[in-house]
Kinemage of the C-alpha trace (Angstrom):
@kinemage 1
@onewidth
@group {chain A} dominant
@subgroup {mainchain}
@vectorlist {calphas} color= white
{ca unk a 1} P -37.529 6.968 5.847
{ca unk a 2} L -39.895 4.382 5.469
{ca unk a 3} L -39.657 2.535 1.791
{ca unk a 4} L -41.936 3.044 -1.341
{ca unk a 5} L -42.614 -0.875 -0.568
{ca unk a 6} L -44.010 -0.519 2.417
{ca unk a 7} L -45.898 2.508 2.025
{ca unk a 8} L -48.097 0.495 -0.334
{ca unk a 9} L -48.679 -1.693 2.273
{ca unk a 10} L -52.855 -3.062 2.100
{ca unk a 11} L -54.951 -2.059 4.787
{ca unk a 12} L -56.433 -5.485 6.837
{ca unk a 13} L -60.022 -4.907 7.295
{ca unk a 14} L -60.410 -8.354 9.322
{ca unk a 15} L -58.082 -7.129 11.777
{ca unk a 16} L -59.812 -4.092 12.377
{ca unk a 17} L -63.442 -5.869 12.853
{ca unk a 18} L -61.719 -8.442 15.524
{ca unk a 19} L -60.499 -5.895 17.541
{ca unk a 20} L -63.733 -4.039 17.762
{ca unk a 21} L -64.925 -7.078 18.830
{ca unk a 22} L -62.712 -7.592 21.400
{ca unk a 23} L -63.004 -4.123 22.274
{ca unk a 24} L -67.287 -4.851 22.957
{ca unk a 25} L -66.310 -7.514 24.919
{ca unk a 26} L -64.275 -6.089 27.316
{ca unk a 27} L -66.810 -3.366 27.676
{ca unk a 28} L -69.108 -6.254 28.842
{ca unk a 29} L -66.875 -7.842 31.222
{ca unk a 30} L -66.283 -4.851 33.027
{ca unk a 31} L -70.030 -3.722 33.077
{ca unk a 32} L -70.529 -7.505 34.655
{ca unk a 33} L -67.517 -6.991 37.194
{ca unk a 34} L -68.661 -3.164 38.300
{ca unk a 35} L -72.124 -4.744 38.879
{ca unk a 36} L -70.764 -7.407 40.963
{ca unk a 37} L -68.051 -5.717 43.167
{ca unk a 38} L -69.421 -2.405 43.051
{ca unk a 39} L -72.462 -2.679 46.137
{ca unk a 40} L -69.250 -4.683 48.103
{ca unk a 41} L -68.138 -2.582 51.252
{ca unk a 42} L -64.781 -2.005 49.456
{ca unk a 43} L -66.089 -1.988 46.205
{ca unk a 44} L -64.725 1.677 45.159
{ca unk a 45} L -60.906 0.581 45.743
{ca unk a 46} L -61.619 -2.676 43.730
{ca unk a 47} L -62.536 -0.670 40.603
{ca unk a 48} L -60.064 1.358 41.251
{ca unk a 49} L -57.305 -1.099 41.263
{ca unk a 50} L -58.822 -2.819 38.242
{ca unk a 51} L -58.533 0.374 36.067
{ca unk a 52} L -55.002 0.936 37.074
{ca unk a 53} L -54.434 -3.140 35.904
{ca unk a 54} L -55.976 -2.199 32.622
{ca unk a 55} L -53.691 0.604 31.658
{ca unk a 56} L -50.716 -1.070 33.202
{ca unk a 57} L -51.587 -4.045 30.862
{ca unk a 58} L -52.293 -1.631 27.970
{ca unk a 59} L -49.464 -0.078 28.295
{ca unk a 60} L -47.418 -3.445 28.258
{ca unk a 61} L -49.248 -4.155 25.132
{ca unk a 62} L -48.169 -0.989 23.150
{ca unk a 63} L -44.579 -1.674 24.133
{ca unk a 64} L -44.591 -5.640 23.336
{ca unk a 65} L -46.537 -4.697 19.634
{ca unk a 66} L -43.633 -1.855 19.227
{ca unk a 67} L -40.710 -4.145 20.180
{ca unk a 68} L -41.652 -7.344 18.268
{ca unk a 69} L -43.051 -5.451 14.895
{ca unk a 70} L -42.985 -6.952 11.684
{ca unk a 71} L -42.487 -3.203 9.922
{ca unk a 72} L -38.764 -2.278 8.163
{ca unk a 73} L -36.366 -1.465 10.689
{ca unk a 74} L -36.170 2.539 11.276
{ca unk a 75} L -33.306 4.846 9.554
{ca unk a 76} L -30.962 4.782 12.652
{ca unk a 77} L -30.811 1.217 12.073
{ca unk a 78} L -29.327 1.170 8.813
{ca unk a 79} L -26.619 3.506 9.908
{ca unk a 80} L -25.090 1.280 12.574
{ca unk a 81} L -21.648 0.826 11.577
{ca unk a 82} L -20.039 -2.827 11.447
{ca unk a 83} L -17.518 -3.584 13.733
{ca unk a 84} L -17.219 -0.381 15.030
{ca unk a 85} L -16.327 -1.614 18.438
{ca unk a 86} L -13.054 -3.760 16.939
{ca unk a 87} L -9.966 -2.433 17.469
{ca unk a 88} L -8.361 -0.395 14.430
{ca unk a 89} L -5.057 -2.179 14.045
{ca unk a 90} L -5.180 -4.000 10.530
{ca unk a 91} L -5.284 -7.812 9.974
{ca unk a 92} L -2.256 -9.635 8.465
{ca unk a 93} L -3.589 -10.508 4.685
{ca unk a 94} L -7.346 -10.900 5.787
{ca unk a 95} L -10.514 -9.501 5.825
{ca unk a 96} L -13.740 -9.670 3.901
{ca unk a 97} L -16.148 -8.010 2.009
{ca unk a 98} L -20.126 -7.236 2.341
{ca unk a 99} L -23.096 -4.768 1.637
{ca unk a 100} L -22.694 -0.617 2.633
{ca unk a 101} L -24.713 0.915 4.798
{ca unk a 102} L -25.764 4.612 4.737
{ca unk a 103} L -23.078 5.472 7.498
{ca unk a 104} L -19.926 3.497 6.362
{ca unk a 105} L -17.299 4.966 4.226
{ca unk a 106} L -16.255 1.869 1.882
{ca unk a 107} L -16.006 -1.464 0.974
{ca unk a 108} L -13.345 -4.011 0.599
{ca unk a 109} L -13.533 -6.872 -1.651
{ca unk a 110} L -12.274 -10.485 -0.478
{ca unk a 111} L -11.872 -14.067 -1.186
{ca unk a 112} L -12.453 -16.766 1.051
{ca unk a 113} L -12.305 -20.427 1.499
{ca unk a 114} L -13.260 -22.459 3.958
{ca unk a 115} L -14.409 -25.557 4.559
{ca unk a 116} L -17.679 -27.235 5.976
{ca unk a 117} L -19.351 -30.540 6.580
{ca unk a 118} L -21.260 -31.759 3.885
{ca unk a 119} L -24.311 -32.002 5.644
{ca unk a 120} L -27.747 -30.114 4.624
{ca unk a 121} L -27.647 -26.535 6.228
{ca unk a 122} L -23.814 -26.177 6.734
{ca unk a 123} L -23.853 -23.555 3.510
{ca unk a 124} L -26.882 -22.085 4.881
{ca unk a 125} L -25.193 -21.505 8.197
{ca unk a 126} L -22.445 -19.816 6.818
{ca unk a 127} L -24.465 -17.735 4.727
{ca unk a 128} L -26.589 -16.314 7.729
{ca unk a 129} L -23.531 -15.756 9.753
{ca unk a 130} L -22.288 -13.358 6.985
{ca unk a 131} L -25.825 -11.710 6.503
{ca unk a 132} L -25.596 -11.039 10.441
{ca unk a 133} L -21.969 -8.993 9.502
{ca unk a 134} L -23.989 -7.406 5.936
{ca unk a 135} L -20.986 -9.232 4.037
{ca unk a 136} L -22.302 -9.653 0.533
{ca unk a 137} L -21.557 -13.069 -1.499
{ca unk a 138} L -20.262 -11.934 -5.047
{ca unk a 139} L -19.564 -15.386 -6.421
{ca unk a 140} L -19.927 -18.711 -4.363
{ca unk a 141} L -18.028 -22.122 -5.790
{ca unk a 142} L -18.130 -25.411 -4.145
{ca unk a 143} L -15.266 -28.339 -4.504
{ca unk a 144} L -16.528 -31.351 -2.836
{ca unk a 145} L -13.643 -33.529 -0.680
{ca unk a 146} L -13.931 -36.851 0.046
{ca unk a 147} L -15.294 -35.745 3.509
{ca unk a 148} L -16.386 -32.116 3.258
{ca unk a 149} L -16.691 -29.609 1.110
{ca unk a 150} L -14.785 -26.533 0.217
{ca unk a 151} L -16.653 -23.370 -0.609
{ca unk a 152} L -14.583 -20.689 -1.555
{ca unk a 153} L -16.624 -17.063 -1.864
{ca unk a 154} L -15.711 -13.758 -3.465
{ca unk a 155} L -17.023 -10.765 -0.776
{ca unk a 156} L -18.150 -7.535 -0.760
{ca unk a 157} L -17.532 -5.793 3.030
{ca unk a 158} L -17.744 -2.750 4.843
{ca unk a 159} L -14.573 -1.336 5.549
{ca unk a 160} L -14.583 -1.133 8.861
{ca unk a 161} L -15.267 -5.053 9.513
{ca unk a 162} L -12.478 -6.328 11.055
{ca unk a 163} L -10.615 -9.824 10.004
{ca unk a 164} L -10.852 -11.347 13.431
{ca unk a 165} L -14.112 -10.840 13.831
{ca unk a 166} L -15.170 -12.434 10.578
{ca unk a 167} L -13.019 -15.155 11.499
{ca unk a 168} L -14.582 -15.968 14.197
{ca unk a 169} L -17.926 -16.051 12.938
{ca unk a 170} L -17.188 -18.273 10.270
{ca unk a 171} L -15.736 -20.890 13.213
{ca unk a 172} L -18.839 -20.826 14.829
{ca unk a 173} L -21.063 -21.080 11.949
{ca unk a 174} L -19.118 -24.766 10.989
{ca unk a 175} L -16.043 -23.335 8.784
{ca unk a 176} L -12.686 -25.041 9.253
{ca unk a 177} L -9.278 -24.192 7.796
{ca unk a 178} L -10.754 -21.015 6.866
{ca unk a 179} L -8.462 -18.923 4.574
{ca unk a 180} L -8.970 -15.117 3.376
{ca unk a 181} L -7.073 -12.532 0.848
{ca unk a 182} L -7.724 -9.715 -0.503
{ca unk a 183} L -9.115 -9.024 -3.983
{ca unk a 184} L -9.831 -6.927 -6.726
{ca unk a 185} L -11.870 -6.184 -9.739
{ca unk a 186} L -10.396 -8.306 -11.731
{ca unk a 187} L -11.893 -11.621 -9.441
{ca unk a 188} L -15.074 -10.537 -10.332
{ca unk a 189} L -14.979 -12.084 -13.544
{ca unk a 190} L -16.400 -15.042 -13.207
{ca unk a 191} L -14.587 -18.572 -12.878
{ca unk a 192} L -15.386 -20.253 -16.537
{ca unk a 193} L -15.007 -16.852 -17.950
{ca unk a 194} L -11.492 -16.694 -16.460
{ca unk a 195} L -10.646 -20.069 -17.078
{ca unk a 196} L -11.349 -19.411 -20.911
{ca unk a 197} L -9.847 -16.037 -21.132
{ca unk a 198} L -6.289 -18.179 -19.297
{ca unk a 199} L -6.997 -21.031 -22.523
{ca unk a 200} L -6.556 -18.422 -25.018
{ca unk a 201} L -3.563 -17.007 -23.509
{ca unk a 202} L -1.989 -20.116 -23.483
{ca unk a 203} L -3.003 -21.604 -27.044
{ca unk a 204} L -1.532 -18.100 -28.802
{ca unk a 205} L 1.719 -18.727 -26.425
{ca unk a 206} L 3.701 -21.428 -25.298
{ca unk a 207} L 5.434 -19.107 -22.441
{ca unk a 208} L 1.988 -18.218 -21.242
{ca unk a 209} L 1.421 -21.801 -19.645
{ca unk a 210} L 3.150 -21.470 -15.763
{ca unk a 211} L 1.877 -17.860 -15.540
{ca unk a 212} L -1.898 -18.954 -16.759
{ca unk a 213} L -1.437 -21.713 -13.716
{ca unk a 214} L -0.439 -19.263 -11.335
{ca unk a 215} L -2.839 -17.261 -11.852
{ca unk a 216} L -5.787 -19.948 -12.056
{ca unk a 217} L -4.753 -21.261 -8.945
{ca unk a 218} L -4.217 -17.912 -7.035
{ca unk a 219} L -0.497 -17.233 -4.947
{ca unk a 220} L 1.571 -20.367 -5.452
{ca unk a 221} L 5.261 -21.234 -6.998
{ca unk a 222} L 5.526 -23.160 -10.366
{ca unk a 223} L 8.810 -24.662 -11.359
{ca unk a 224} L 9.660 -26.187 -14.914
{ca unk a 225} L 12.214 -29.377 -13.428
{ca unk a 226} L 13.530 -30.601 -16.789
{ca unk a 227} L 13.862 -34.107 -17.989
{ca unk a 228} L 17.488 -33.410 -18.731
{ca unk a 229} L 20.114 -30.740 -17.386
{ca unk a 230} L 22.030 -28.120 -19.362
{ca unk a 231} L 25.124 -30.574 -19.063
{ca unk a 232} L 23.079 -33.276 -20.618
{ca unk a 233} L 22.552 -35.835 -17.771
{ca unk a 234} L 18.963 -37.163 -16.886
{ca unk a 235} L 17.630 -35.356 -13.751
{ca unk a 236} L 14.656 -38.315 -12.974
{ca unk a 237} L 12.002 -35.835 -12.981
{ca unk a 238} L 8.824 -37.595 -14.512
{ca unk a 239} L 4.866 -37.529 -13.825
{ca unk a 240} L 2.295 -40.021 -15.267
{ca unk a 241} L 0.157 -38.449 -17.786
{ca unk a 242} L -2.659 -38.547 -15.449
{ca unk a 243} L -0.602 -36.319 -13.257
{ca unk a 244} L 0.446 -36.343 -8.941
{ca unk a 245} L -1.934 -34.347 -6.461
{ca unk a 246} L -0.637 -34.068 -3.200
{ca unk a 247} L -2.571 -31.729 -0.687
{ca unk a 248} L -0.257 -29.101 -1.269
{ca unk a 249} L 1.808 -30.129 -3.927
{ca unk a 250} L 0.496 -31.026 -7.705
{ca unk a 251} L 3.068 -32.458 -10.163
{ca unk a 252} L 1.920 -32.479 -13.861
{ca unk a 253} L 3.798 -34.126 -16.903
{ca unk a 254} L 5.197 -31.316 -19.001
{ca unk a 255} L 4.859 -32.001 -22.909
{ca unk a 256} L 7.923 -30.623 -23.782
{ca unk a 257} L 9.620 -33.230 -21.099
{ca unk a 258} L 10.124 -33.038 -16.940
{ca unk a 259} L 7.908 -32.116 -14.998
{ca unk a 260} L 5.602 -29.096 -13.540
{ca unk a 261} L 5.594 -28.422 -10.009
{ca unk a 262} L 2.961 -26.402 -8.234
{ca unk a 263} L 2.867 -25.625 -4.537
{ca unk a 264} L 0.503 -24.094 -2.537
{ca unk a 265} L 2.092 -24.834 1.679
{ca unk a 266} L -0.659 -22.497 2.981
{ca unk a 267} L -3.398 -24.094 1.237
{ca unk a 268} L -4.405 -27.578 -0.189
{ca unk a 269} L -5.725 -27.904 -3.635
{ca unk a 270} L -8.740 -29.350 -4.638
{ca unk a 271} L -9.668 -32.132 -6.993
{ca unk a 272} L -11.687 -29.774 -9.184
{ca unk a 273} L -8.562 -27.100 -9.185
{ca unk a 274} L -6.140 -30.333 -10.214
{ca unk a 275} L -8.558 -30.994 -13.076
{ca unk a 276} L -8.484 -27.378 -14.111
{ca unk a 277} L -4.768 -27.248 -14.253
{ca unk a 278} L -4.367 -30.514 -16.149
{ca unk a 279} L -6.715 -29.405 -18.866
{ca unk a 280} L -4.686 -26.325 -19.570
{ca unk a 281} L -1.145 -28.493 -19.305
{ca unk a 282} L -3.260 -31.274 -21.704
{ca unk a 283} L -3.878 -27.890 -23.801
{ca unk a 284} L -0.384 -26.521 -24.111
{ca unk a 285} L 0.588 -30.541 -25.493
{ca unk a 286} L -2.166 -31.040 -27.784
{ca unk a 287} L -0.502 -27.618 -29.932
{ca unk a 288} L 2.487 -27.840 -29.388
{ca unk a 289} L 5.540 -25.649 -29.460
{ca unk a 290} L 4.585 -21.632 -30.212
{ca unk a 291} L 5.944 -18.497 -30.277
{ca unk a 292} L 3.590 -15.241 -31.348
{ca unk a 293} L 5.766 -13.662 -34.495
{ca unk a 294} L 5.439 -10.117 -33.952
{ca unk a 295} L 8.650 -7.833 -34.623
{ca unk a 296} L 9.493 -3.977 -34.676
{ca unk a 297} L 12.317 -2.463 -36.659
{ca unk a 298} L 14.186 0.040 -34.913
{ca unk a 299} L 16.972 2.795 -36.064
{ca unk a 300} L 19.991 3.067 -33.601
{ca unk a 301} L 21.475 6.635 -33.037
{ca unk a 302} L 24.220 6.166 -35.834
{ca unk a 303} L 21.293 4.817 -38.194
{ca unk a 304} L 21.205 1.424 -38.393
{ca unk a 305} L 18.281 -0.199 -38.390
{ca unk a 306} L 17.769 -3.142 -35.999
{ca unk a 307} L 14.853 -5.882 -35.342
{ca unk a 308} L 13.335 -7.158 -32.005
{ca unk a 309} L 11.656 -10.456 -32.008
{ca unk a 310} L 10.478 -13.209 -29.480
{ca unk a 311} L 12.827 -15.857 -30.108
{ca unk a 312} L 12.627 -19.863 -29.398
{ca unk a 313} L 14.483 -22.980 -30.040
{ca unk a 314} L 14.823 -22.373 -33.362
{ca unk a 315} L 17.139 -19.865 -32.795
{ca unk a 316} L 19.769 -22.124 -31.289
{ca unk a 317} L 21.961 -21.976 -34.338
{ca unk a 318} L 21.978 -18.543 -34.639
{ca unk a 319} L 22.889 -18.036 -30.425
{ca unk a 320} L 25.833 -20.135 -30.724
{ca unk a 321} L 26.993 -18.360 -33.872
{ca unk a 322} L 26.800 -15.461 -31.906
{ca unk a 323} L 28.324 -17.165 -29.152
{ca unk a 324} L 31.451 -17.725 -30.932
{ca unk a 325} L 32.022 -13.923 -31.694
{ca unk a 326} L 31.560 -12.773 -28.513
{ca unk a 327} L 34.389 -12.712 -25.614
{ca unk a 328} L 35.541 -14.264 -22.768
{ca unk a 329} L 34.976 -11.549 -21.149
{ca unk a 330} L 31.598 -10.939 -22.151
{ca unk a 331} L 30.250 -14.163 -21.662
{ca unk a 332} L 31.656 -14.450 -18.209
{ca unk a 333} L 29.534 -11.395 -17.415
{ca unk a 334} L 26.647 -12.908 -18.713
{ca unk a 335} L 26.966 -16.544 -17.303
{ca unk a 336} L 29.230 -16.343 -14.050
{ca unk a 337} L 30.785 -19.599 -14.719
{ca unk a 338} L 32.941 -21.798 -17.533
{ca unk a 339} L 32.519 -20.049 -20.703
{ca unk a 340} L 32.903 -23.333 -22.234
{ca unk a 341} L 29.565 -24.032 -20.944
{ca unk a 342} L 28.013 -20.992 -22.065
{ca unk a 343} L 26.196 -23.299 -25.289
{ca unk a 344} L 24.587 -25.495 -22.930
{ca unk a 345} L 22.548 -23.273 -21.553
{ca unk a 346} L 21.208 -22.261 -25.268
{ca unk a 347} L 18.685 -24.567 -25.086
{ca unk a 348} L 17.371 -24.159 -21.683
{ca unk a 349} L 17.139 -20.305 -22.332
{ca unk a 350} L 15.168 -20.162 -25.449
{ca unk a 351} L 12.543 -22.334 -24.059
{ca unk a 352} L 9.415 -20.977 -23.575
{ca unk a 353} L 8.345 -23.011 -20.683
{ca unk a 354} L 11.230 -21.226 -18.721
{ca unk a 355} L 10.544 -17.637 -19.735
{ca unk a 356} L 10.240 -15.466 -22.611
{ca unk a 357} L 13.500 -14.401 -24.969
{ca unk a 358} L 13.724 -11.435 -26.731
{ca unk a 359} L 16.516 -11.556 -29.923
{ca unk a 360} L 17.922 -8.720 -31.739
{ca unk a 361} L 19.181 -9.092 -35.867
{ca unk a 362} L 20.453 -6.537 -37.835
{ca unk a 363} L 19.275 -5.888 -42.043
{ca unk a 364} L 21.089 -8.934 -42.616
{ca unk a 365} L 19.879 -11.158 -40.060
{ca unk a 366} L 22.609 -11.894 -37.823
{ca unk a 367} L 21.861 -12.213 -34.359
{ca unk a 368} L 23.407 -10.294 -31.889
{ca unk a 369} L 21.368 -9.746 -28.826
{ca unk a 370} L 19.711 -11.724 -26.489
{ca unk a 371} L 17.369 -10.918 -23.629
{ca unk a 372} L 15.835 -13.284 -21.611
{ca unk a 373} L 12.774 -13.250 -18.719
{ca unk a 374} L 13.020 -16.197 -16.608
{ca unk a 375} L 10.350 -17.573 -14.331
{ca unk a 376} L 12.261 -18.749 -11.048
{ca unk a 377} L 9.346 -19.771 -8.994
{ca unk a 378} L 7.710 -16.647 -7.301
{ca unk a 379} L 10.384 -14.376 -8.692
{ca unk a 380} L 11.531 -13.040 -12.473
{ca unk a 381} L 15.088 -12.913 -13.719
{ca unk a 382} L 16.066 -10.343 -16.263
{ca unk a 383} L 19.424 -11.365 -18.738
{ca unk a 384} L 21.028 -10.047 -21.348
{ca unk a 385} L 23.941 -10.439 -23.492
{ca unk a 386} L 24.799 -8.221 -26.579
{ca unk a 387} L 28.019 -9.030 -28.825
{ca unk a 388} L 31.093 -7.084 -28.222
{ca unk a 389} L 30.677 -5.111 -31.428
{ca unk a 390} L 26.770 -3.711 -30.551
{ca unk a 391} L 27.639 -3.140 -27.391
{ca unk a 392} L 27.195 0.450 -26.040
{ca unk a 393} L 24.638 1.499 -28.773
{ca unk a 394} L 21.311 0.893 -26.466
{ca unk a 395} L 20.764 -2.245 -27.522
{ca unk a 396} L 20.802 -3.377 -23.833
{ca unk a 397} L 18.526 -0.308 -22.224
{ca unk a 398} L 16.043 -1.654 -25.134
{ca unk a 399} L 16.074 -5.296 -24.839
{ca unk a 400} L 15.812 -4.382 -21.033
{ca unk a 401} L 12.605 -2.027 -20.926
{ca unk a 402} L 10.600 -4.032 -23.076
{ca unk a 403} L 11.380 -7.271 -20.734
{ca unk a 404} L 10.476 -5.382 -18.061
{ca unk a 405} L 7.299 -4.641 -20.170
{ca unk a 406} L 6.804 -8.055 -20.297
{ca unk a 407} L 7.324 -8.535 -16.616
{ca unk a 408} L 4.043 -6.256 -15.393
{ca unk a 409} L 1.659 -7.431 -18.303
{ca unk a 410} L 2.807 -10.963 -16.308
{ca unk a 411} L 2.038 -9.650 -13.135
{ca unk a 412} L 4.999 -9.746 -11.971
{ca unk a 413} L 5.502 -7.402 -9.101
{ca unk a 414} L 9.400 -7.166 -9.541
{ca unk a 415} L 12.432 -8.419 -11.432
{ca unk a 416} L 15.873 -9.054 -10.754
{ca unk a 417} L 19.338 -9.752 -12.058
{ca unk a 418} L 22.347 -11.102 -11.434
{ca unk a 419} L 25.209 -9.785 -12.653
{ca unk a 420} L 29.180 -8.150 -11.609
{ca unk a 421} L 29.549 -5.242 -9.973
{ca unk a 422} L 32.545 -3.915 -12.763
{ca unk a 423} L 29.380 -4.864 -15.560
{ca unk a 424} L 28.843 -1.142 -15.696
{ca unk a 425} L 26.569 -1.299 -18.794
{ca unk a 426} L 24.275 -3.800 -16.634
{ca unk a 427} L 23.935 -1.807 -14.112
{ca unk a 428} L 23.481 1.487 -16.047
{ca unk a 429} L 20.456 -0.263 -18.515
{ca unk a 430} L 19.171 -0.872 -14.995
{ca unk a 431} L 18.888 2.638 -13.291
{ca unk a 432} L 17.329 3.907 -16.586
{ca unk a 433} L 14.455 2.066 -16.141
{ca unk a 434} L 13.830 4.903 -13.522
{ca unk a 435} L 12.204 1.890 -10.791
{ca unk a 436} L 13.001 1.601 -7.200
{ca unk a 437} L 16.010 -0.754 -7.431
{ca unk a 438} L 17.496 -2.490 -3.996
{ca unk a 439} L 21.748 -3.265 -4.506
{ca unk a 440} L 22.715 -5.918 -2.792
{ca unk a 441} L 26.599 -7.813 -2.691
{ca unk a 442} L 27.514 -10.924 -2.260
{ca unk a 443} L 31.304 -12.452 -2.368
{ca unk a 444} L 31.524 -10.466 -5.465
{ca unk a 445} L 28.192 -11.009 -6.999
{ca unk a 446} L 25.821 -7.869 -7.302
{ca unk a 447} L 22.149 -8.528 -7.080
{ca unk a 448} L 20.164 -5.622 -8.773
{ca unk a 449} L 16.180 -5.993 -7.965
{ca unk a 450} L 13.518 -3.577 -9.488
{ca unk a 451} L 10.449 -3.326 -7.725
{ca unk a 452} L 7.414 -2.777 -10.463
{ca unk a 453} L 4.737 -2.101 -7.795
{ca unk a 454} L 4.058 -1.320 -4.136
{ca unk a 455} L 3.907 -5.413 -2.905
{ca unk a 456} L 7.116 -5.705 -4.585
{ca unk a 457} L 8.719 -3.198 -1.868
{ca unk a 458} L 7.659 -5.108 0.892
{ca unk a 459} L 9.119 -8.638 -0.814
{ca unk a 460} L 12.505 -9.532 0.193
{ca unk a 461} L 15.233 -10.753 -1.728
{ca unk a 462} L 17.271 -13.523 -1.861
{ca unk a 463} L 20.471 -12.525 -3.559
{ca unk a 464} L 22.596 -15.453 -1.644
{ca unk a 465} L 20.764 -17.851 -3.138
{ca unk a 466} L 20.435 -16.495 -6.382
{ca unk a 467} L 24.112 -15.873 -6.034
{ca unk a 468} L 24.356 -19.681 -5.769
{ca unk a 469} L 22.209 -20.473 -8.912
């Protein structure tokens, strides 16, 4: 159906008056030529060829105007589907995303990054090699290299458009180390919008720093390597304040001490992503340590009443108090290793650049539960430890479910922990939270992971090396 638009197109009275005079003309020249041919002996079969010329030659002119007219293409060519000749199998963690046409189904959203020469043109070029696959460009930033430039797009794409086939565009349109995931609604905020709404997050909480990185510098593993280890010995980890970037590897001083370490193996960062990530890590130092103080006051079965609180460092007194009242047995449960040791960990544990720890006090304020989410690079620990005496009252199922809370409003897509297979009250707090859960044993050590969403079942585990740790 032809548009409103053109429909109002303006009629062109000067074209109209030059073909009527081209139409006298030829009347003219072929008066002249029948007068001059037409007393010749074969005079007959010239005219007669000449009129068969002229409609052979108008005829070539209908087709030529038809084929090579300015006018919106017709209906059946808006319904052409894209890339309906590629094969169906599905691309491994690629694709992109672009305008829908009447006949498609869908589309898929994408982000991309590639990079070009930065020459006048090259954006151009990639921009018309997308038009020619009706991808739409969503958002467009550009972080100039040294040599180059990296232009990373958000996409809009039919369905059926095939990763391969995008790919290779892109290569021939001047794109290099071209890299493509899929996206979602929530990428369509755009970038300084996101990059304040992460700066909030991580002024109202000190925990909030690693995940805000993570997710301002899309899929890459952040570890907290302290200045000093739980036994008490210097580990040598140390930045400058201006900070390390390293293709793949960035290295920021942490202002509570050590170091941050972010890498990305499958994807080099950029000068203007380092600056982003040291303004939120010169952030975090400029306010220094803090913990949101929100509580809820529960009542146990038997009627006590019981608080749950994030806790910090300055609950350290108050752990090893409850520390001492607990068992051996207990804290061998908890910490697989020299109960002696168990107070050295303290520290480490109620850090918020490590995690986020959850404490439990009764009326009068004694401790006597603690739960701790740890961030261990691209995976989440769960912990728990509840004093002999509270034990058994669902203290643990509790602490558990609301870390686990914790874990999906992180993003997390599972969380596992580490504990021993006789730790029956472990494993129980575990099967109530009524996830998919994956056992796995190693030279005694049970490894219990909870998968919070569909990419977590496809993750696997690690449980020797978490064993190990």
């Amino acid at each position: 159906m032809t548009s409103a638009k053109s429909a109002r197109r303006p009629h062109h009275w000067r074209r109209d008056l030059i073909e009527l005079a081209a139409l006298f003309t030829a009347v003219a020249v072929a008066d002249a030529i029948a007068n001059l041919i037409g007393h010749q002996p074969d005079g007959p079969y010239l005219l007669m060829a000449s009129a068969v010329a002229l409609v052979a030659t108008a005829a070539f002119h209908t087709w030529w105007a038809r084929r090579h007219s300015h006018a919106p293409p017709s209906d059946e060519a808006d319904v052409a589907p894209v890339g309906a000749g590629a094969a169906g199998g599905e691309a491994e963690g690629t694709g992109e995303g672009g305008v829908v046409g009447a006949g498609e189904t869908g589309t898929t959203l994408w982000r991309m990054r590639t990079t070009v020469l930065d020459a006048p043109g090259s954006l151009a070029a990639l921009c018309t090699a997308l038009a020619g696959l009706r991808v739409d460009i969503l958002t467009l930033q550009t972080h100039p290299l040294a040599q180059g430039t990296v232009d990373e797009f958000l996409l809009r794409a039919p369905a059926s458009l095939q990763a391969q086939e995008l790919s290779r565009k892109i290569a021939a349109a001047g794109g290099a180390s071209t890299w493509i995931e899929r996206a979602d609604a929530h990428d369509l905020v755009d970038t300084p919008t996101r990059v304040l709404s992460l700066a909030t997050r991580t002024a109202l909480d000190a925990a909030e720093l690693p995940l805000a990185l993570r997710q301002l510098l899309g899929r890459c593993t952040i570890h907290s390597l302290p200045a000093v280890s739980v036994t008490g010995r210097a580990t040598g980890q140390s930045a400058p304040v201006e900070g390390v970037l390293e293709e793949t590897v960035m290295r920021l001083r942490d202002p509570s001490g050590g170091v941050i370490s972010v890498e990305r193996p499958y994807l080099p960062f950029t000068p203007t992503e380092f600056a982003r990530a040291r303004a939120l890590v010169e952030l975090d130092a400029r306010l220094g340590p803090r913990v949101p103080r929100s509580e809820d006051v529960l009542t146990l079965p038997e009627g006590n009443e019981i608080t749950v609180r994030r806790a910090d460092q300055g609950d350290l007194t108050a752990a090893r108090a409850m520390h001492d009242r607990c068992s051996q047995d207990t804290l061998g449960l908890r910490y697989h290793g020299p109960v002696a040791d168990a107070d050295r960990y303290l520290d480490h544990l109620l850090s918020p650049r490590f995690g986020r720890t959850l404490a439990v006090q009764t009326a009068s304020g004694r401790l006597v539960a603690l739960g701790h989410l740890l961030w261990d690079g691209d995976e989440t620990e769960v912990a728990l430890l509840v004093e002999d005496d509270w034990q058994r009252r669902g203290i643990g199922s509790e602490l558990l479910r609301r870390l686990v809370a914790l874990a999906e409003e992180a993003g997390c897509d599972s969380v596992y922990a580490v504990t021993q297979s006789r730790n029956t009250g472990m494993v129980a707090a575990m099967r109530a939270l009524e996830l998919p859960l994956d056992y796995q044993i190693e030279e005694g050590t049970l490894v219990i992971t909870a998968r919070l969403s569909s990419e977590g079942a496809a993750r696997p585990s690690a449980p020797t090396e978490r064993a190990r740790r």
